[in-house]
C-alpha positions in Angstrom: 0.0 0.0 0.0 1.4 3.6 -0.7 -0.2 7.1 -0.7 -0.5 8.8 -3.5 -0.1 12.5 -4.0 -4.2 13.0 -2.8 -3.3 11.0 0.2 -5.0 8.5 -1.2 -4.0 4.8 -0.3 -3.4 2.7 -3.7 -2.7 -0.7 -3.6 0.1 -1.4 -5.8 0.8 -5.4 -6.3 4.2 -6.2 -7.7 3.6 -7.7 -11.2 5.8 -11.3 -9.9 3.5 -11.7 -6.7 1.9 -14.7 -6.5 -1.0 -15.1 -4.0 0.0 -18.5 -3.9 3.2 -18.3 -2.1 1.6 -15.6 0.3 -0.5 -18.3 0.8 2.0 -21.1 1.3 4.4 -19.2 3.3 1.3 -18.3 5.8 0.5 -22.2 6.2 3.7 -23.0 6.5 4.4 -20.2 9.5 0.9 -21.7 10.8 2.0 -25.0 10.9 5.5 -24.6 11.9 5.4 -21.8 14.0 2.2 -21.5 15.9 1.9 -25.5 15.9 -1.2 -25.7 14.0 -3.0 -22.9 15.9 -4.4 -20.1 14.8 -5.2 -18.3 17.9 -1.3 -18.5 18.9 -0.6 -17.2 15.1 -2.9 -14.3 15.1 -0.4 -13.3 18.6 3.1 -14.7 17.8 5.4 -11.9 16.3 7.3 -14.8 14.6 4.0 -15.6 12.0 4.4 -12.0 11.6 6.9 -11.2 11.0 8.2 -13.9 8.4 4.9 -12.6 6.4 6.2 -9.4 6.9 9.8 -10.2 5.3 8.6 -12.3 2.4 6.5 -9.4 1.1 9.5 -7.2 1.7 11.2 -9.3 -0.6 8.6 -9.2 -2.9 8.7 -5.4 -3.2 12.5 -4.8 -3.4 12.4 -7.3 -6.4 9.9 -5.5 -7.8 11.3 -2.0 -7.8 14.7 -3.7 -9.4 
């Protein structure tokens, strides 16, 4: 998500994401980290934050 110059919030999707992986690394951080529950995923800062870095990864690829 960005603002645009009308403080607008765009979302802007890099062109190479696929929902898939998103998808993939979240049950795979469900699974592995929060031991196949979701109540201790939606409050572990390790689900989080692996999310977090994939899409990060996602968007410096993108602007390269």
């Amino acid at each position: 998500m960005r603002q645009d110059a009308a403080k607008t919030w765009v979302l802007q999707k890099p062109k190479m994401f696929l929902d898939t992986e998103l998808i993939e690394a979240a049950k795979q951080a469900y699974m592995e980290i929060a031991d196949h529950n979701p109540q201790t995923m939606g409050k572990s800062k390790a689900c989080y934050s692996t999310l977090v870095r994939i899409t990060a990864i996602y968007a410096r690829l993108a602007q390269a």
